[in-house]
N, C-alpha and C positions, 0 to 999 in steps of 0.2 A: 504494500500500500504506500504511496507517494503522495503527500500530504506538504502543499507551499505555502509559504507567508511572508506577509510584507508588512511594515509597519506604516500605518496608516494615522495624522494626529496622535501621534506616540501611544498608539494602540496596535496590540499582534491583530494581524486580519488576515484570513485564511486567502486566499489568491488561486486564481487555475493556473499551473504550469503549463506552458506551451512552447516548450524546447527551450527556453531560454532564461537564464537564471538573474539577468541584469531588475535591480528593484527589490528584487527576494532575498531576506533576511535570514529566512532559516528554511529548508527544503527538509523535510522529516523522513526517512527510509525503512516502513517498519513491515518485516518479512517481505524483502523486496521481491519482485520479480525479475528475471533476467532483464527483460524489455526495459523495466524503470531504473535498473544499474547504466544500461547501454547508455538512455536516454540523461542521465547525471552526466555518465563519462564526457558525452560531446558537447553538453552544454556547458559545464566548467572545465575542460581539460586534463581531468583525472581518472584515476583507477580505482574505483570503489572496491574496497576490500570484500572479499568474502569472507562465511560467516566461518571456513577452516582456519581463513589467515588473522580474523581479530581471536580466535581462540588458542592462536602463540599465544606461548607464557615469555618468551624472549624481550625484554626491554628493548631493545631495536626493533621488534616488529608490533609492537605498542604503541611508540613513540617514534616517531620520522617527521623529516620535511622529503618532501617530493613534488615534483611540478607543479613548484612553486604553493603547494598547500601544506597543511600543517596535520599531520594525524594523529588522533590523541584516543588511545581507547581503555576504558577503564570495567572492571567488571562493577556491574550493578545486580542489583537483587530487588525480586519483584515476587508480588504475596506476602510481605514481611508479616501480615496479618493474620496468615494462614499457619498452618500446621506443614506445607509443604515449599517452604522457599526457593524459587527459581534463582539462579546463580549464571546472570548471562553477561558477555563484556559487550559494551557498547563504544563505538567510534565517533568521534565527533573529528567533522573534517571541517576544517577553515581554509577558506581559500577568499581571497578580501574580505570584503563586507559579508559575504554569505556563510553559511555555517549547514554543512550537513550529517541529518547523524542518521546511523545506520545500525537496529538494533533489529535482534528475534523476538525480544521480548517485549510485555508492556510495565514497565516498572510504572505505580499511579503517580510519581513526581513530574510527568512529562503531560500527561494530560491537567497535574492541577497548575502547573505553571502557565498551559496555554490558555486556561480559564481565564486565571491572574491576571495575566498578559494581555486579554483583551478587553479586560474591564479595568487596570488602573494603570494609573500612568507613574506611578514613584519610580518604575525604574524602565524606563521607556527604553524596550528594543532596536536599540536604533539600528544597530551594526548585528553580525552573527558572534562575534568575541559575546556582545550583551547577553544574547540568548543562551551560550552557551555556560556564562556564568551564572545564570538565573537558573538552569537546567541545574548546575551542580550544585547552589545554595539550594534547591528544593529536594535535591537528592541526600546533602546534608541533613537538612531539617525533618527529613522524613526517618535517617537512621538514627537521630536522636529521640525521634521519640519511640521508637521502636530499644534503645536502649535502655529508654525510660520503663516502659514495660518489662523488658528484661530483669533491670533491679527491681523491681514490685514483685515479681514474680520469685526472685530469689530470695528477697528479704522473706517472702511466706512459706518459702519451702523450709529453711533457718529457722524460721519457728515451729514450723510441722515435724523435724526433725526432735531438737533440744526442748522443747517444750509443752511436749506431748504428754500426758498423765498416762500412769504403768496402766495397759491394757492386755490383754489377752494375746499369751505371746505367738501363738500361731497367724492371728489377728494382725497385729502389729510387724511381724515379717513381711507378708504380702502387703503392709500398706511401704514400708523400706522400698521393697521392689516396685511399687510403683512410682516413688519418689526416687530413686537411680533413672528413671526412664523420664523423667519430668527433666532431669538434672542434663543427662543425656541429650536431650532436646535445646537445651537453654546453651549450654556449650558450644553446641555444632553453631547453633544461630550467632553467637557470640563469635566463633570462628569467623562464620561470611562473612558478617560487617568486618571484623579485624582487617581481614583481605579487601575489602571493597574500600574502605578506608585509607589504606597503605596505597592502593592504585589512584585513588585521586588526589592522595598526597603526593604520589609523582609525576601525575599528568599535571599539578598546576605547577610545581617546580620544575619542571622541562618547558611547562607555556610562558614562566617568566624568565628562565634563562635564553628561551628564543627571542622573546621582548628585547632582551638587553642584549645579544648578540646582532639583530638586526638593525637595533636604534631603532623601531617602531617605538610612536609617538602614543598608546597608549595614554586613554583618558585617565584625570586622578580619580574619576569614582570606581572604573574596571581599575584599578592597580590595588585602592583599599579593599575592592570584595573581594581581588585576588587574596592581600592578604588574610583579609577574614576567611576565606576558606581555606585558606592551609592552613591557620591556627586553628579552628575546629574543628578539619579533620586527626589534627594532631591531639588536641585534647580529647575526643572523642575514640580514637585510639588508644590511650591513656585509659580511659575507662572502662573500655571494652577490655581492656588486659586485665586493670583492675577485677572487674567480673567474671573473667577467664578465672581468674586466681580463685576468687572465691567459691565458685560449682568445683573446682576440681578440690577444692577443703571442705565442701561438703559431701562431694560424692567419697572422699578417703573417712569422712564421720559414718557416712552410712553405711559404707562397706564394714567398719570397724563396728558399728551398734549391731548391724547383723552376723556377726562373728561373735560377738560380745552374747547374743541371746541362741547362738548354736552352743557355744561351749556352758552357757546356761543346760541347756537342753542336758546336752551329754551327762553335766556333772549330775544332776536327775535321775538320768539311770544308772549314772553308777552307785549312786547314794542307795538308790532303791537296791543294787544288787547285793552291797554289800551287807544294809539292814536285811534283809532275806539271808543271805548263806549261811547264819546259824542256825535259824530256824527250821532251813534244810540238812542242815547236820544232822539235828537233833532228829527229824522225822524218819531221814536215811536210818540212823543206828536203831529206831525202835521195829525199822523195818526188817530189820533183818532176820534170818530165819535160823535162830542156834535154840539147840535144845536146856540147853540152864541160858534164861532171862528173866531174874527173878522178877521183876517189875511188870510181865507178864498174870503174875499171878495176886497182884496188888489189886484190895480192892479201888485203889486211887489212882492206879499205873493213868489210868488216860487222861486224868486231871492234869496227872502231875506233869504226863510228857505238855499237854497242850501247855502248861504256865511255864514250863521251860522254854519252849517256843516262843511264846509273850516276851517273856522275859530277858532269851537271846536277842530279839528284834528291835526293844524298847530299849536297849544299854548302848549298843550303836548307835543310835540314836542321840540319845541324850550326849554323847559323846561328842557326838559331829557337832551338833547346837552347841555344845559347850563352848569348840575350839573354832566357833565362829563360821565354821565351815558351810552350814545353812543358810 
């Protein structure tokens, strides 16, 4: 799908493409067709990447100038809201005023920005550098609050773990296991952003080292968002480790609370095995079948074996309770 715009009264305004990109500000390329790569190629003069060559992991094939355009491709993440996060890299190409990006995916920061964009004017589109920085402040502001969520969700599992009241420990295992998978969940999503992150940390440090290698007259309001977006992908990186840290110190608590109530478990039947084997002693030797047992012939013999019984069972016992062991 090929999707053009042009700024109109410093408002985004969608435009029909008709082979020719002069006026157009941001040209969108989302699961393109061969026909609407072609038709990019001859009307800027470039090679539109396919979707095997933005999926290098190579910093040279991420980041280049080439006939005379600029290519910047960063992995985004889309569904952040979902249970099953998409993990796709998207290209943004600059080539003068115009700006085009070239994605699989629909991450929702490119549809709310073109809302934005054409209802207010604070930060009016003029050029594609604009769009392109309006794309990545929305792409920030969307994984912040997606990290926002993140710690809420972790500070509850933190308490679901250490502050649980002693419940039923079969009970209490299976809710463990399913707090590992909650933890499991939170981590991997902490990972993407970490990675998503780290690439638009370098695509804006490569966009302003070309700045200053070219002596491009970038505006002062595109150099401050520049800077604002590398310090809060930086601190927001910072965080996400931050929260990396913390799932993986509770996922070693909860590994260690369900070990903690296995060896529970065990030390239970051994306790029981051991209060039992005198009481099995004792019913072994009356069983046995010798011709002089005088206890045999007691009218109390069976009293007395059973309170021997009792009695072996009840001294282990008190024993173990003594020395704490219970």
């Amino acid at each position: 799908m090929l999707k053009a715009f042009t700024c109109i009264d410093d408002l985004l305004t969608e435009a029909p493409f008709a082979g020719d990109a002069s006026g157009l500000v941001w040209i969108d390329l989302h699961n393109p067709t061969l026909e609407e790569d072609q038709a990019i190629e001859r009307a800027l003069g470039i090679t539109v990447p396919s979707q095997a060559d933005m999926a290098e992991i190579e910093l040279s094939s991420r980041l280049y100038h080439e006939d005379g355009a600029e290519f910047l491709t960063l992995t985004a993440l889309a569904n952040l809201d979902g249970d099953d996060v998409i993990k796709m890299p998207v290209t943004f190409i600059l080539k003068g005023n115009t700006l085009v990006t070239v994605r699989w995916c629909d991450p929702r920061p490119f549809a709310a920005y073109r809302i934005r964009a054409a209802r207010q004017k604070d930060n009016p589109p003029r050029s594609g550098e604009h769009v392109m920085l309006g794309l990545l402040e929305a792409l920030i502001d969307r994984m912040a609050d997606a990290l926002e969520r993140v710690g809420t969700d972790v500070d509850h599992i933190s308490r679901e773990i250490f502050r649980n009241k002693a419940r039923n420990v079969s009970k209490k295992t299976r809710d463990l296991q399913a707090v590992i998978e909650k933890i499991g969940t939170k981590a991997e999503l902490l990972n993407l952003i970490q990675e998503s992150l780290v690439s638009m940390g370098r695509l804006t440090a490569y966009h302003t080292a070309m700045d200053d290698a070219q002596r491009r007259t970038a505006s002062k309001e595109n150099r401050y968002l520049l800077k604002v977006i590398q310090r809060d992908a930086l601190s927001l990186g910072e965080h996400a480790r931050g929260l990396n840290g913390r799932a993986s110190f509770l996922l070693d608590a909860t590994l260690g609370l369900i070990n903690l109530e296995q060896n529970q478990i065990i030390k239970i039947f051994s306790v029981a095995a051991v209060v039992f084997l005198p009481p099995t002693l004792v019913a072994s030797i009356y069983g046995m079948n010798f011709d002089i047992m005088p206890e045999l012939h007691w009218d109390f013999g069976y009293p007395f074996a059973i309170f021997l019984m009792i009695l072996f069972a009840v001294l282990p016992y008190l024993f173990f309770k003594r020395k704490g062991w219970l």
